[in-house]
Backbone as CSV, one residue per row, in Angstrom:
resi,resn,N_x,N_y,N_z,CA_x,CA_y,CA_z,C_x,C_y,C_z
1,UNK,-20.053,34.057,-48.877,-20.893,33.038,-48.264,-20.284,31.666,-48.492
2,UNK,-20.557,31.011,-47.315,-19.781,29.449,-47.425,-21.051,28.660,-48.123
3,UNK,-20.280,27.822,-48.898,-21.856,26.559,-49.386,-22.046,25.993,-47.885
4,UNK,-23.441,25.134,-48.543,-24.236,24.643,-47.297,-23.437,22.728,-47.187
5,UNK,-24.379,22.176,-46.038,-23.617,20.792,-45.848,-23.622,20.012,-46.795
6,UNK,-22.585,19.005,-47.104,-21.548,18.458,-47.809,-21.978,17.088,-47.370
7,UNK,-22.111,16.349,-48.584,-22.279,14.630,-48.492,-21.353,13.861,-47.220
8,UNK,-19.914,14.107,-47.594,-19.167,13.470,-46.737,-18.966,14.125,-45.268
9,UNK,-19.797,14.659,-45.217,-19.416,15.574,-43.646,-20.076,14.212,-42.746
10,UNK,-21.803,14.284,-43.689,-22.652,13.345,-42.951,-22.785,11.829,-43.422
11,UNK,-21.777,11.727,-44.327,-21.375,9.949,-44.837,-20.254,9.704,-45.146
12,UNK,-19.388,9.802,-44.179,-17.879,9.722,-44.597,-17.861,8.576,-45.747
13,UNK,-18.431,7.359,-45.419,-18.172,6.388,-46.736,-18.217,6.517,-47.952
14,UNK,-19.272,8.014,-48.055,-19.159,7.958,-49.350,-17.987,8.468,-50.235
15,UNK,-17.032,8.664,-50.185,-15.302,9.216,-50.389,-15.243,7.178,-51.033
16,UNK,-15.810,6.712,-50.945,-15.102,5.394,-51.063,-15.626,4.784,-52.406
17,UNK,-16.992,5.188,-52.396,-17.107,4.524,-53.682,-17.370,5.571,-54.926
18,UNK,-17.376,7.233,-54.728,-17.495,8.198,-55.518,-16.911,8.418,-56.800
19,UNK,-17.523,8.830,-57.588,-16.339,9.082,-58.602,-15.566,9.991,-58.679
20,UNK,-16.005,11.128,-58.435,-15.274,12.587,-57.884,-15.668,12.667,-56.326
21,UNK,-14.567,11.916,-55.640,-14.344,12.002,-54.262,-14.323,13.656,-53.974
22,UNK,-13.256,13.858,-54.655,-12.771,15.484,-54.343,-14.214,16.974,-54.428
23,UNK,-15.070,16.264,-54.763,-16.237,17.569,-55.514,-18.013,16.941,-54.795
24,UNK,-17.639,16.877,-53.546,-19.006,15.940,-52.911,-20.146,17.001,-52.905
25,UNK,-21.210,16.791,-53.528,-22.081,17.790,-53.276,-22.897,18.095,-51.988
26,UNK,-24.247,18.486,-52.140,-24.479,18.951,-50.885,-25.712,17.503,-50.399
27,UNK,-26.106,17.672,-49.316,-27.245,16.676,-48.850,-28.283,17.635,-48.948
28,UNK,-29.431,16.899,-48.780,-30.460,17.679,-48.801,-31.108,19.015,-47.829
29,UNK,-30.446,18.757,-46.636,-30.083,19.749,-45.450,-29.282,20.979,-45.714
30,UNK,-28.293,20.919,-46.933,-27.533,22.194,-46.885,-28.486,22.663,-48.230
31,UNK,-29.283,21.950,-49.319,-30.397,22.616,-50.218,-31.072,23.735,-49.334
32,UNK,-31.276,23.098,-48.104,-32.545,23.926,-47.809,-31.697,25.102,-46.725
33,UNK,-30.665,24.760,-46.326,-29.961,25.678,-45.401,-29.309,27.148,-46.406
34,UNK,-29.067,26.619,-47.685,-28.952,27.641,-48.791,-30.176,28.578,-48.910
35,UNK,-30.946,27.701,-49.554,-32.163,28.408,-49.728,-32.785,29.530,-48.803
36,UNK,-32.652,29.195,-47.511,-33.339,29.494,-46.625,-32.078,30.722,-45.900
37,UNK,-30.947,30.910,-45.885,-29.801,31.463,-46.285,-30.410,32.967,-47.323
38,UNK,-30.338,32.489,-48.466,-30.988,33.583,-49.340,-32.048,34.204,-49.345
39,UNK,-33.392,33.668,-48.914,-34.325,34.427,-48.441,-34.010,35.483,-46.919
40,UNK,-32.805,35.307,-45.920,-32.685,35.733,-45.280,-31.910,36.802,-45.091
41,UNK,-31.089,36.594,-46.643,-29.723,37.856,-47.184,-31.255,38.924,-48.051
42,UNK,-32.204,38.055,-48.799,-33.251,38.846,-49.730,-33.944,40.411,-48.853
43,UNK,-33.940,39.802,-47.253,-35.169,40.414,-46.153,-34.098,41.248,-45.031
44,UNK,-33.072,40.593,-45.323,-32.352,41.760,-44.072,-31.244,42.524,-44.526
45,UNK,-30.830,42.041,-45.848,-29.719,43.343,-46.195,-30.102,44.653,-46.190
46,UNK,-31.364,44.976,-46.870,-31.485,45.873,-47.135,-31.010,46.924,-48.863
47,UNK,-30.570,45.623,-49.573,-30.130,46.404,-50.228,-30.163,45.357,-51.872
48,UNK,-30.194,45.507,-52.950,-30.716,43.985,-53.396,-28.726,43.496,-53.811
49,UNK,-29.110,42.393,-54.511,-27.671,41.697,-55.118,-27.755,41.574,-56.507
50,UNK,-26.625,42.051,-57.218,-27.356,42.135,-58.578,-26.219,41.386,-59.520
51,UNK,-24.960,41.155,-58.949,-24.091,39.536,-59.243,-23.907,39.132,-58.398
52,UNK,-23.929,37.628,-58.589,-23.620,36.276,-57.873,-21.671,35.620,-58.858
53,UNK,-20.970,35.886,-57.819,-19.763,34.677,-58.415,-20.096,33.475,-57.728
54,UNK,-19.665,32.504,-58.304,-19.431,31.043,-57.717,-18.451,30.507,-58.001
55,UNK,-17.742,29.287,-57.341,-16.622,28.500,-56.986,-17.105,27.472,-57.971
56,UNK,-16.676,26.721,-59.166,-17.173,25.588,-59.365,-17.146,24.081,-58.945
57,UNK,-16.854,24.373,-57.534,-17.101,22.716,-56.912,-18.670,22.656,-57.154
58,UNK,-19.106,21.984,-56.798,-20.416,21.060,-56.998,-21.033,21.731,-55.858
59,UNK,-20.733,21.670,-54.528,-21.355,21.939,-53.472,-21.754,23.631,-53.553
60,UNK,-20.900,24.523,-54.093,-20.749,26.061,-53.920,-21.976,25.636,-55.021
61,UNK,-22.021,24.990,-56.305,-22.738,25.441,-57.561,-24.651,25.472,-57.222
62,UNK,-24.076,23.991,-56.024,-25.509,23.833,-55.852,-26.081,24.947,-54.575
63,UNK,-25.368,25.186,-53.938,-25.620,26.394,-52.994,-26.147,27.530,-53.712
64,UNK,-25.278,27.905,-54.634,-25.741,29.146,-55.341,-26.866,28.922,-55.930
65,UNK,-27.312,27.713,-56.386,-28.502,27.680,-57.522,-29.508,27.809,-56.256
66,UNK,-29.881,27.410,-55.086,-30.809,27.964,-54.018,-30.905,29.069,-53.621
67,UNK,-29.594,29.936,-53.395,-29.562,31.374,-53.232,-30.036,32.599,-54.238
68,UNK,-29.178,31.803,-55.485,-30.141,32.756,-56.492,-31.847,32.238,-56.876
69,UNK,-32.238,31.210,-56.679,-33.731,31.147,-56.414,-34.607,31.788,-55.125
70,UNK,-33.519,32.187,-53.823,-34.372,32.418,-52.909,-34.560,33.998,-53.312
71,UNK,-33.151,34.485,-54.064,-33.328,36.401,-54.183,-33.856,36.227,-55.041
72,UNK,-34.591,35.610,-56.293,-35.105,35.982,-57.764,-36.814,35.365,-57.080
73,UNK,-36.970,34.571,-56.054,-38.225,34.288,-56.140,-39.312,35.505,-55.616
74,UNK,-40.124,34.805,-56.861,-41.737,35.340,-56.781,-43.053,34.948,-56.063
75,UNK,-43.645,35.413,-55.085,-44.549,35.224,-54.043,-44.303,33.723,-53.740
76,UNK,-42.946,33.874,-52.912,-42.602,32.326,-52.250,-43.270,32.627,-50.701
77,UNK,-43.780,31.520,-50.314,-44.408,31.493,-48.664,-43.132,31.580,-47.862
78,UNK,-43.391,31.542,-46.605,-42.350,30.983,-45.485,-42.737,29.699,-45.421
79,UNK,-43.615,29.067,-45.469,-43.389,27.664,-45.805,-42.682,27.129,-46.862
80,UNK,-41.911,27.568,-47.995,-40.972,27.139,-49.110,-39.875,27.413,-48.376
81,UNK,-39.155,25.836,-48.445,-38.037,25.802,-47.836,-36.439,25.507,-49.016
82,UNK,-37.025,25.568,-50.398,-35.933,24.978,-51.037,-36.785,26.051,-52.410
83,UNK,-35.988,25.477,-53.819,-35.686,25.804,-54.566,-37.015,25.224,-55.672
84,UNK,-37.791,24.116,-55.092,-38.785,22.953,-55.752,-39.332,23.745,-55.956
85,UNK,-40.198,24.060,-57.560,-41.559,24.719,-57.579,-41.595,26.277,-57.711
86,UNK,-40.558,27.045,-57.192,-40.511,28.437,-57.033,-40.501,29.056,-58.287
87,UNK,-40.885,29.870,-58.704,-41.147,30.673,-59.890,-40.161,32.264,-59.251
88,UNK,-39.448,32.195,-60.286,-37.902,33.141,-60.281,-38.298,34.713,-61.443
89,UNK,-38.036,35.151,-60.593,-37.413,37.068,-62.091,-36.118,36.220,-62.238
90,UNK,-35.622,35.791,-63.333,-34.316,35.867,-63.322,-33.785,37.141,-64.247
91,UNK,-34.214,38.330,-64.121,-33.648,39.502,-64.566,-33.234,40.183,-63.054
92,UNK,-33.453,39.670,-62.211,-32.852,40.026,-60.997,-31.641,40.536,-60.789
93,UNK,-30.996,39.436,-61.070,-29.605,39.399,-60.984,-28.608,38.028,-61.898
94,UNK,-27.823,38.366,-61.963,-26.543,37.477,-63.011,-25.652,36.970,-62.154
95,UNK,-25.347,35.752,-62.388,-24.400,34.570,-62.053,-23.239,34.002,-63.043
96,UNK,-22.023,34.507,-62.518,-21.184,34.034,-63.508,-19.937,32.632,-62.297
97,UNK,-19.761,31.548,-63.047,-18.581,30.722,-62.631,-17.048,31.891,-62.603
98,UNK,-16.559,31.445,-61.166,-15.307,31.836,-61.151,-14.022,30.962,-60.394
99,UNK,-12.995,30.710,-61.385,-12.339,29.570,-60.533,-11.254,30.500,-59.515
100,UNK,-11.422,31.710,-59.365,-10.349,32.561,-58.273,-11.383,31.917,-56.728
101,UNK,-12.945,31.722,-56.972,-13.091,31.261,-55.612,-13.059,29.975,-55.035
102,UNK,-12.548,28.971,-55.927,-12.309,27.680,-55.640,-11.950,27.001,-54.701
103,UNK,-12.107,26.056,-54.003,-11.350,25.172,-52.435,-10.103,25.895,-52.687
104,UNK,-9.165,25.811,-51.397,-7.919,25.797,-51.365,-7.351,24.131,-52.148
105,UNK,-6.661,24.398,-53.137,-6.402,22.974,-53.738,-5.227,22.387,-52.843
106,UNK,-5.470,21.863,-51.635,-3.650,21.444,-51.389,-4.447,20.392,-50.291
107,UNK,-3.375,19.487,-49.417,-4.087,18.655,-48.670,-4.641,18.778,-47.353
108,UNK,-4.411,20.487,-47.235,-5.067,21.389,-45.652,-6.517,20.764,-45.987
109,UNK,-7.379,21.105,-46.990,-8.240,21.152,-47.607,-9.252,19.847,-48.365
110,UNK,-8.208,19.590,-49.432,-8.842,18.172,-49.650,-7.932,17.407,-49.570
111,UNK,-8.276,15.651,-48.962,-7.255,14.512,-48.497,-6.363,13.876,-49.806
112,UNK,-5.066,13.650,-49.860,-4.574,13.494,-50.882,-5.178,11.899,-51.867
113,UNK,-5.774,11.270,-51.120,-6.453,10.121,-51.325,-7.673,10.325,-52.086
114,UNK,-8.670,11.669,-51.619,-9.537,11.619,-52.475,-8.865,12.958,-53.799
115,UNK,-7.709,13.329,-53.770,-7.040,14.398,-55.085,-7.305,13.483,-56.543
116,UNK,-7.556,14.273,-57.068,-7.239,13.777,-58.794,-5.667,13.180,-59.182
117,UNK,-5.590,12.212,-59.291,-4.363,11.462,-59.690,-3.858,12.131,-61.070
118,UNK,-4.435,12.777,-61.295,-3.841,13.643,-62.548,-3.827,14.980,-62.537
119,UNK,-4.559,15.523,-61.411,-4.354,16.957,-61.346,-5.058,17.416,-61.816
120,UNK,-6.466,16.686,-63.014,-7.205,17.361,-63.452,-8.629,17.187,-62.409
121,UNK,-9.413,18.564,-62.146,-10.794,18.156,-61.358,-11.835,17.980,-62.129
122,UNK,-11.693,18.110,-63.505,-12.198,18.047,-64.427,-13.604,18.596,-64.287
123,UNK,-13.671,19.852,-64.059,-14.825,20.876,-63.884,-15.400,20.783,-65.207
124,UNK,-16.171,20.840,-65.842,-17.433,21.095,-66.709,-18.206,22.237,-67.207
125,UNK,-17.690,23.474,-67.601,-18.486,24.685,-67.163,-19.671,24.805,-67.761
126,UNK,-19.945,24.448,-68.675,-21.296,24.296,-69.494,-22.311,23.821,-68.479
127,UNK,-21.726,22.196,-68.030,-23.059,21.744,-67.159,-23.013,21.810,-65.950
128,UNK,-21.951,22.757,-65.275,-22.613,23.310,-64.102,-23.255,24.352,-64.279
129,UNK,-23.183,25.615,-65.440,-23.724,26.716,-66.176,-25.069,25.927,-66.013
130,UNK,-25.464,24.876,-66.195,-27.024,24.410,-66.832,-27.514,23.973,-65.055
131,UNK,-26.849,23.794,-64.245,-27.354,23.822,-62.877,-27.767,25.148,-62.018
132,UNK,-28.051,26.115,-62.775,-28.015,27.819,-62.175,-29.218,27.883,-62.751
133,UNK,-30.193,28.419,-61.930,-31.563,28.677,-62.584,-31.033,29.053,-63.557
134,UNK,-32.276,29.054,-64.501,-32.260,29.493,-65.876,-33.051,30.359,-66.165
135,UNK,-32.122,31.390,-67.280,-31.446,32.755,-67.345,-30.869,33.456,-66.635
136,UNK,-30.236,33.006,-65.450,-29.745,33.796,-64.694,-27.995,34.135,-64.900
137,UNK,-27.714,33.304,-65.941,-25.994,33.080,-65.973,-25.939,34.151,-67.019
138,UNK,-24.590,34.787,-66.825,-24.086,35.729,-67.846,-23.028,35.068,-68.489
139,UNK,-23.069,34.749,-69.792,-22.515,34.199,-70.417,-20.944,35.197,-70.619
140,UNK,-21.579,36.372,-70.957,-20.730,37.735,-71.082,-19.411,37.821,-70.986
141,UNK,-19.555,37.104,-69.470,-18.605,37.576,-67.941,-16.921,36.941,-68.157
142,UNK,-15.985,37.552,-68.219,-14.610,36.780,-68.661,-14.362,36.797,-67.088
143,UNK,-13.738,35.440,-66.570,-13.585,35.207,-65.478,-11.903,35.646,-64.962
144,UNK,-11.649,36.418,-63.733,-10.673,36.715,-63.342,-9.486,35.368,-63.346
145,UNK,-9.943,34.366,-63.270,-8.723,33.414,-62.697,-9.252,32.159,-63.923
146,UNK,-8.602,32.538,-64.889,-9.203,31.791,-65.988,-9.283,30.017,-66.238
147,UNK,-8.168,29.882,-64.864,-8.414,28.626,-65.027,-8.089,28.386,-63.268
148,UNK,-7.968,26.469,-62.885,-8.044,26.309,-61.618,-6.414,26.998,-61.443
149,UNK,-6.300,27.383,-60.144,-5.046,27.278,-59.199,-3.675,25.453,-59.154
150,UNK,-2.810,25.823,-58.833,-1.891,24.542,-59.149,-2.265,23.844,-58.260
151,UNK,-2.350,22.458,-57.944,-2.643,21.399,-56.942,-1.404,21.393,-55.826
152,UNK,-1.477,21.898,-54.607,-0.544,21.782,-53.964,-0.265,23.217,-53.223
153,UNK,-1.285,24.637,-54.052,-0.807,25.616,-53.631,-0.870,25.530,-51.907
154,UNK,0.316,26.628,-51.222,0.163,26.786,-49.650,-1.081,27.319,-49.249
155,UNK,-1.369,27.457,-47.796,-2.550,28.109,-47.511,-2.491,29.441,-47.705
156,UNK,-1.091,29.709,-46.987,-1.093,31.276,-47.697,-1.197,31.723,-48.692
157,UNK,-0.541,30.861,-49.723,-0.778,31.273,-50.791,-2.664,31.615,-51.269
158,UNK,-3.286,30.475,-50.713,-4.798,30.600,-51.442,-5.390,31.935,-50.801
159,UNK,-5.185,32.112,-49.215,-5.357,33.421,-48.564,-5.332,34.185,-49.290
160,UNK,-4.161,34.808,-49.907,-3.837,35.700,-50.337,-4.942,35.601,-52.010
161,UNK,-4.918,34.605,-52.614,-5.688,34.688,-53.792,-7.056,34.813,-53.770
162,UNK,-8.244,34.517,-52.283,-9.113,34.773,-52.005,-9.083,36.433,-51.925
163,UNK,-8.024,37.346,-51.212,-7.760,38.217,-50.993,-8.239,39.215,-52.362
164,UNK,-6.909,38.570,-53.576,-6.708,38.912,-54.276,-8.261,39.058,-55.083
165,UNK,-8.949,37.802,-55.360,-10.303,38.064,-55.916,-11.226,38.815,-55.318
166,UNK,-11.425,39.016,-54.159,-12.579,40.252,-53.397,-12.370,41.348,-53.734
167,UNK,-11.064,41.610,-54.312,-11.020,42.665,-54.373,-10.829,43.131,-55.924
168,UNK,-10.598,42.129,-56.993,-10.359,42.002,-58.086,-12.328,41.965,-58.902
169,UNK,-12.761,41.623,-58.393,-14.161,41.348,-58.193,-14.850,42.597,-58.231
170,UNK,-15.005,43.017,-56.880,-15.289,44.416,-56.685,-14.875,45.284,-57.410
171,UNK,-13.872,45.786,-57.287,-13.091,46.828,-58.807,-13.685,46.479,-60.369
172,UNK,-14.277,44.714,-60.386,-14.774,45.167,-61.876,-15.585,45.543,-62.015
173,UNK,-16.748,45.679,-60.861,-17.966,45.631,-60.701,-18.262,46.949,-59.523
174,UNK,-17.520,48.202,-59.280,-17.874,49.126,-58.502,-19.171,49.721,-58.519
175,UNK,-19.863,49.683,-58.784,-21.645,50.193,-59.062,-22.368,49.224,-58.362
176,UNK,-21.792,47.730,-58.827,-22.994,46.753,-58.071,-22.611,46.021,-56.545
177,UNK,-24.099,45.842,-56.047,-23.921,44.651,-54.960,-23.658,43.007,-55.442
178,UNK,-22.330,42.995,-54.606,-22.167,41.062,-55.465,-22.034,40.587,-53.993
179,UNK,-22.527,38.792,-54.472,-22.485,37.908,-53.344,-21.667,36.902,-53.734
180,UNK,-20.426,37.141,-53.394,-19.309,35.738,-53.661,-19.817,34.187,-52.588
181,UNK,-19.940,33.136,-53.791,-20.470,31.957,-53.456,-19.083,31.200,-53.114
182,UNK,-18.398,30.452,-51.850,-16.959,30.129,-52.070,-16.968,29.212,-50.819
183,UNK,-15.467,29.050,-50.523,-15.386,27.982,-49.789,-14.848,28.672,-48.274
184,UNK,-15.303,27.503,-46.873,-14.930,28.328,-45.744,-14.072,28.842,-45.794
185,UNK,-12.525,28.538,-45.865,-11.422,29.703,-45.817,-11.487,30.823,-46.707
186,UNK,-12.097,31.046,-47.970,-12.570,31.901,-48.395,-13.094,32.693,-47.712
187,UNK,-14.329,32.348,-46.944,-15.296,33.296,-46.124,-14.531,33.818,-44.621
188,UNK,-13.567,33.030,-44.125,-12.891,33.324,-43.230,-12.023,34.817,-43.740
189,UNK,-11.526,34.371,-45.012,-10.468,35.959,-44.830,-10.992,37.113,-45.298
190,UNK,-12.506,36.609,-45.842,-13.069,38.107,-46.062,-13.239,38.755,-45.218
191,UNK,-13.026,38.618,-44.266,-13.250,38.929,-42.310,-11.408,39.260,-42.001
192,UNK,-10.448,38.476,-41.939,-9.515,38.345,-41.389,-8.493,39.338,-42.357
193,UNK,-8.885,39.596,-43.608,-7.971,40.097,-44.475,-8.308,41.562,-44.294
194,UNK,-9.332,42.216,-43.678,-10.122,43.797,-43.446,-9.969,43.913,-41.888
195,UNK,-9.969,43.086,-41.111,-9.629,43.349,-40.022,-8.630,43.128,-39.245
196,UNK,-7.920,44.412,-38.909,-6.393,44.206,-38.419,-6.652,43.139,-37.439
197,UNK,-5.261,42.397,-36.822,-5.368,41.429,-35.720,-5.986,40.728,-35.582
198,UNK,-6.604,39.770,-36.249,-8.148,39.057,-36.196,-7.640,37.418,-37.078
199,UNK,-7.762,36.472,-36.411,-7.688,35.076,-36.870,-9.429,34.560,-36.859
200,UNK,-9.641,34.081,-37.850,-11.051,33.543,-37.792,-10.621,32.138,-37.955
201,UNK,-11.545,30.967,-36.591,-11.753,29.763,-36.148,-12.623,29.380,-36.564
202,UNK,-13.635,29.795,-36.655,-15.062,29.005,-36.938,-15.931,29.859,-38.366
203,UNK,-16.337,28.879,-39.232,-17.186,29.186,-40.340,-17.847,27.819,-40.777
204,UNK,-19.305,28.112,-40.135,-20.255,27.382,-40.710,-20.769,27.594,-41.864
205,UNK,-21.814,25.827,-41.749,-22.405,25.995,-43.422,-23.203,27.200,-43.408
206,UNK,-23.187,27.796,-44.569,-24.270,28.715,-45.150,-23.440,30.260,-44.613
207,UNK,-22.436,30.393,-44.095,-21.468,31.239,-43.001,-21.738,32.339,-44.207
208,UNK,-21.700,33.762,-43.400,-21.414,34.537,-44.586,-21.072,35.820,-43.991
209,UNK,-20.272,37.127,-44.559,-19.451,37.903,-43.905,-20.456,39.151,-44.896
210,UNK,-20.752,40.753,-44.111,-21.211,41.712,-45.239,-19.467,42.659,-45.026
211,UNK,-19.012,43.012,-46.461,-18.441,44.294,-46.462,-18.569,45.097,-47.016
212,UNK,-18.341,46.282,-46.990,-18.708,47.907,-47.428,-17.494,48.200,-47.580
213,UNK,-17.636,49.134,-49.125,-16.763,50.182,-49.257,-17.065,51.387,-49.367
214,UNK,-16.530,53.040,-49.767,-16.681,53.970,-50.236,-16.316,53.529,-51.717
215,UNK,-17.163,54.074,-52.508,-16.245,54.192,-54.155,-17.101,55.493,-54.330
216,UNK,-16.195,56.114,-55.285,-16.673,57.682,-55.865,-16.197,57.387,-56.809
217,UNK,-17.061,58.381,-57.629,-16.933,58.064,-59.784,-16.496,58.844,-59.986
218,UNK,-15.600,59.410,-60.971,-15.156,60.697,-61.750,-14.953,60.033,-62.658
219,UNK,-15.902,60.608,-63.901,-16.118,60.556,-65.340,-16.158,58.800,-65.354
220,UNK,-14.989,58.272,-66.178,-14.831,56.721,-66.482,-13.877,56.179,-65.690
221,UNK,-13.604,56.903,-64.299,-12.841,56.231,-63.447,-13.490,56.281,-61.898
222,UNK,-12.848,55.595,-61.035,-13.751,55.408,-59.618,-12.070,55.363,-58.821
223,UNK,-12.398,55.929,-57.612,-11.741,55.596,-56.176,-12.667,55.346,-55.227
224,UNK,-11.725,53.837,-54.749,-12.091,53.285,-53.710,-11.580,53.294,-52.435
225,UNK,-12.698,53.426,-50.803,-12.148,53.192,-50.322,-11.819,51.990,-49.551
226,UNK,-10.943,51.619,-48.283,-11.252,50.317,-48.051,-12.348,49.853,-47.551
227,UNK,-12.118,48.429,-47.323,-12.980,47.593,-46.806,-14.009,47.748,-45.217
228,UNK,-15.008,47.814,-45.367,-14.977,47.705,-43.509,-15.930,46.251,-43.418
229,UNK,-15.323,45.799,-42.747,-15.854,44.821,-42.243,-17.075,44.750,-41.137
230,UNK,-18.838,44.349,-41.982,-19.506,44.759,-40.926,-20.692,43.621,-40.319
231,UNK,-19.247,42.899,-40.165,-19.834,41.480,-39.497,-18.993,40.898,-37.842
232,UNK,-19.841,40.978,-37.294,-19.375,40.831,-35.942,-19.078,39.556,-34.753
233,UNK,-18.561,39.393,-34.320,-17.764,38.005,-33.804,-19.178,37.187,-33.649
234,UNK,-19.276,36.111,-34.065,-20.418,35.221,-33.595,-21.633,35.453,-34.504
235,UNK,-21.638,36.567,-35.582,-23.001,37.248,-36.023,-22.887,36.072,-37.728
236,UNK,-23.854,35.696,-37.933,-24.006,34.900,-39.304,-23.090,33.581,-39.817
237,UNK,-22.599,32.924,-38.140,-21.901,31.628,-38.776,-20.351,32.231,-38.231
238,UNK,-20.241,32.979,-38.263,-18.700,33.199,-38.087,-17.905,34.112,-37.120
239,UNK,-17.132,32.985,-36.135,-16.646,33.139,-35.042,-14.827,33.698,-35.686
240,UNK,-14.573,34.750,-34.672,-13.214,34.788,-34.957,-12.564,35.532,-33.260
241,UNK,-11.335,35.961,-33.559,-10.738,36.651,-32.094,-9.303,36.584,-32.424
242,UNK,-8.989,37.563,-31.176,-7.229,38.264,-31.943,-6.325,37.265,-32.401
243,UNK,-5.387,37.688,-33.203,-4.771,36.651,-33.870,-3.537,35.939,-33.121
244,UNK,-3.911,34.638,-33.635,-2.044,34.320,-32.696,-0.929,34.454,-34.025
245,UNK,0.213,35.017,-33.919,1.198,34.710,-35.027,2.027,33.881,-35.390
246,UNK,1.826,33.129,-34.871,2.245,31.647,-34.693,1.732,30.636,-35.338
247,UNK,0.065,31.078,-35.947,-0.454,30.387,-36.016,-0.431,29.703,-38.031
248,UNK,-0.084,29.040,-38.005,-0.024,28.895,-39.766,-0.878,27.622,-40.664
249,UNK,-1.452,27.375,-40.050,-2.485,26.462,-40.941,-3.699,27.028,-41.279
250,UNK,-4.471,25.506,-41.715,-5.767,26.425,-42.118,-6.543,26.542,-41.016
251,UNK,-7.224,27.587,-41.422,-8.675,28.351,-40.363,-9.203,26.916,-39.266
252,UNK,-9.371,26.169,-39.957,-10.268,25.134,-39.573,-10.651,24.261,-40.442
253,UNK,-11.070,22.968,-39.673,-10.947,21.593,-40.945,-12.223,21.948,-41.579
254,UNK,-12.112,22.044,-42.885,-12.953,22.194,-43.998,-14.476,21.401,-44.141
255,UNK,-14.501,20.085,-43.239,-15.557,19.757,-42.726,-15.982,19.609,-41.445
């Protein structure tokens, strides 16, 4: 799932006087486009979610903290449009930070003007940990990509490391349903990386892709099979169509 809308989408100025240009959170429109997002993954999957990963930009953290309030809430109306007030199970499900789903760090992605002049994004994990409803974080959880990615990586390169975590993810976790919280090109190749020939163009806020596998258990080991991809051109935010090979940038501008 892509986070919801982004400060600077709808105030470019604010890049100007920010302190972390690079980490803009969400407006109050993508709160409720999250929220309202998760009550809609809660009622039509069919099936519940029992981990949440997240990206630790600001925008994914605050996305997720609506999503896991809309699946943990308790006798919420259809008139509750956000996260205010809702009374949560947080034995629902567990939320752990992961920096394998992070922006693409390079300047496809974010403008070299608003980059960290030092390379550090200086993420926080404690107090974005304290922005996730509470009890819902697994402290437990050792994160696949233990720290950020290098500033500058290619797109392919991040492709491939989005790649690499869906599936690094899944394998630790074969028993459960998880909902990776991440960024659009993220959500683009969970689509483009399972389906032969397929370039994905378009991923909106709140965008989100379902995939299925086979896994079978024997004793303390599992085989898996692949991916199927069972999200369809135009269905939940995300447009795609055959691929050109030619084509080498990113998916689409990030805002």
């Amino acid at each position: 799932m892509r986070h919801g809308d982004r400060i600077d989408s709808l105030e470019p100025l604010w890049v100007t006087t920010a302190t972390r240009p690079w980490d803009p959170p969400l407006v109050e429109a993508g709160r409720i486009r999250a929220f309202c997002t998760g009550r809609k993954l809660k009622t039509d999957l069919g099936f519940p979610i029992h981990r949440v990963f997240v990206s630790p930009f600001l925008r994914c953290i605050q996305t997720a903290s609506e999503v896991v309030s809309a699946l943990c809430a308790v006798d919420d109306g259809p008139d509750v449009v956000s996260s205010r007030g809702v009374t949560i199970d947080s034995s629902k499900l567990k939320v752990s930070i992961e920096y394998g789903l992070c922006e693409m760090l390079n300047r496809e992605a974010i403008r070299s003007d608003c980059a960290p002049k030092d390379g550090n994004f200086g993420f926080n994990i404690s107090e974005l940990e304290a922005m996730l409803p509470t009890g819902t974080v697994d402290h437990a959880v050792k994160p696949v990509y233990e720290e950020l990615p290098q500033w500058e990586e290619t797109v392919m390169g991040a492709r491939t490391r989005y790649e690499q975590i869906i599936k690094a993810l899944t394998d630790k976790y074969p028993s459960e349903n998880l909902l990776l919280v991440t960024h659009g090109e993220g959500v683009g190749v969970s689509v483009s990386a399972f389906l032969k020939d397929i370039s994905v163009y378009e991923v909106e806020y709140c965008a989100y892709s379902q995939l299925r596998r086979s896994v079978v258990h024997e004793k303390k080991s599992f085989t898996a099979g692949e991916f199927e991809v069972l999200t369809h051109n135009g269905q939940s935010g995300i447009s795609y169509c055959s691929a050109n090979p030619m084509a080498t940038g990113a998916m689409y501008d990030e805002k």
